[in-house]
C-alpha positions in Angstrom: -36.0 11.0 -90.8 -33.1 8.9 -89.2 -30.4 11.3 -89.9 -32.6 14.3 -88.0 -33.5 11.7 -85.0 -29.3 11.6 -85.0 -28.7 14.8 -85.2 -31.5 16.0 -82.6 -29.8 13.6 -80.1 -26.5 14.6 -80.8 -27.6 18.2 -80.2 -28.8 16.6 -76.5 -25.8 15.4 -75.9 -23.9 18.6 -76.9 -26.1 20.6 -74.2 -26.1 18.1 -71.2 -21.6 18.3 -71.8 -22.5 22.1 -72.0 -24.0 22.5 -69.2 -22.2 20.0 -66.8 -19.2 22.7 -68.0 -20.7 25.8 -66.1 -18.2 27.2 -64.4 -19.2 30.6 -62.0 -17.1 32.2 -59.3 -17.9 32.3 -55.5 -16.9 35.0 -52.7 -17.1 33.7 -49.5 -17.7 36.4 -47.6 -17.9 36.9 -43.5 -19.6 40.1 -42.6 -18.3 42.3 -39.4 -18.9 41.1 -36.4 -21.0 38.2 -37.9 -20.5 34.6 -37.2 -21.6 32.5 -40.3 -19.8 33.2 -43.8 -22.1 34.0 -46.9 -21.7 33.0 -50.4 -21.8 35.2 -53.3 -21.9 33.5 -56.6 -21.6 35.4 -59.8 -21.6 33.9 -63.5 -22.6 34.5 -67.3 -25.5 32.3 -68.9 -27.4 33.3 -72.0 -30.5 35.2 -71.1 -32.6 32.2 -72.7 -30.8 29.4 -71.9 -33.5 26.8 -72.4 -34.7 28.3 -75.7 -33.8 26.0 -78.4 -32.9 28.4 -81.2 -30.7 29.4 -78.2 -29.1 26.2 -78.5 -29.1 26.2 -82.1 -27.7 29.9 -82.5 -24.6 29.1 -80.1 -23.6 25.8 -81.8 -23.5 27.4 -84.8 -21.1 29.9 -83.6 -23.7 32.7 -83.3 -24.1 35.0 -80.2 -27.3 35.5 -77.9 -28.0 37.7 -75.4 -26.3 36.7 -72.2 -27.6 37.7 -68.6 -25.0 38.4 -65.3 -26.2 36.7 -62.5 -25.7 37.4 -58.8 -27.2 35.1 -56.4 -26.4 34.0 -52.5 -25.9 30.5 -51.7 -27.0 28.9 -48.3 -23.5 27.1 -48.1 -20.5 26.3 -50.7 -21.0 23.3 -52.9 -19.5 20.0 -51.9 -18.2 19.2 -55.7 -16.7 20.6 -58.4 -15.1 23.4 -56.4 -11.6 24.8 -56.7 -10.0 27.4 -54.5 -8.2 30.2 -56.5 -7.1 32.4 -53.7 -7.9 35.4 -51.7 -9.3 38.5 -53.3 -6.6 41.5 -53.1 -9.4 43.7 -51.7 -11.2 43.6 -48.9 -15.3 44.1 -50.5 -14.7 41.1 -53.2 -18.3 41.1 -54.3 -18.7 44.8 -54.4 -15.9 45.3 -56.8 -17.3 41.7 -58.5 -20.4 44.1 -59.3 -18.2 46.7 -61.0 -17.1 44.6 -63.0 -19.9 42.7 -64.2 -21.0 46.3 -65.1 -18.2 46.6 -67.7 -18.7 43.3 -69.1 -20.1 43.0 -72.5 -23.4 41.0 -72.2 -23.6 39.6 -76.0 -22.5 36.0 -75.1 -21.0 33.8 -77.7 -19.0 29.9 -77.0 -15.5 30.0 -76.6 -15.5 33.9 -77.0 -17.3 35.3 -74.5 -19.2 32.5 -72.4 -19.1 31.3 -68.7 -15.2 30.1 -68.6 -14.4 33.7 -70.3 -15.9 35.5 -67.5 -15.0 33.4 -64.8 -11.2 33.5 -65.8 -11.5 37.7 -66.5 -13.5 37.7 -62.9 -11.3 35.6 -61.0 -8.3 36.9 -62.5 -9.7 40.3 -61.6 -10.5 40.0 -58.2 -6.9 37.5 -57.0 -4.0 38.6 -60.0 -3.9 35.4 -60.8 -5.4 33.6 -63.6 -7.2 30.4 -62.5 -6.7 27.0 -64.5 -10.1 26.0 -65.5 -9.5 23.3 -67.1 -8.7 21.8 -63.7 -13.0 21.7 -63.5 -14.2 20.0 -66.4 -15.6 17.0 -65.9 -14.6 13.7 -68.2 -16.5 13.1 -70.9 -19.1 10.6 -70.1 -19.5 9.2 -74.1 -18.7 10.3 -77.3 -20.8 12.5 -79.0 -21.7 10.6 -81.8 -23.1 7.8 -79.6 
């Protein structure tokens, strides 16, 4: 019973450092004639994120079905944040939604997850591959604590 108690928490701690390492990318956008900017966010999560055989699936080098998200924030987050550049056209989240459409939606870790598509998005949108690793936060504890 121990051992599964262990290996249940360690499986807690693997998803909290998963999910503190979302990355997503943000247009900031200012509309003709408008004063205020808007912000478009667009990122990769697995359609079930919360599921547990989710959880189990991924860690066990599976793939789920992931889901493309495009939401509007109110303003840009304080943390965490990294500018990459200006986009080389001028209707960045248009041409963000072209290609999200080309983007296979069968998500699997350090294949085709959240840092994948942020890099291919990015990279799409500026020329310039971003360093992502420039994000990720420091490990709060080992694992096997």
């Amino acid at each position: 019973m121990h051992t599964f108690e262990n290996a249940f928490k360690m499986l807690g701690n693997l998803a909290d450092d998963a999910a503190a390492m979302h990355t997503m990318t943000i247009i900031e956008e200012q509309a003709p004639g408008a004063d205020t900017l808007t912000y478009r966010v667009f990122d990769f999560l697995p359609a079930e994120a919360t599921a547990p055989i989710t959880l189990a699936t991924l860690l066990t080098g599976g793939r789920v079905k992931g889901l493309l998200r495009e939401r509007q924030l109110r303003r840009l987050p304080h943390r965490r944040c990294l500018l990459i550049g200006e986009a080389d056209m001028a209707e960045a989240s248009q041409a963000a939604r072209i290609f999200n459409k080309s983007w296979p939606c069968e998500l699997q870790l350090l294949n085709n997850d959240c840092h994948s598509h942020t890099t291919a998005l990015v990279q799409h949108l500026t020329g310039r591959k971003p360093k992502l690793e420039k994000l990720r936060p420091l490990q709060r504890r080992p694992l096997w604590m």
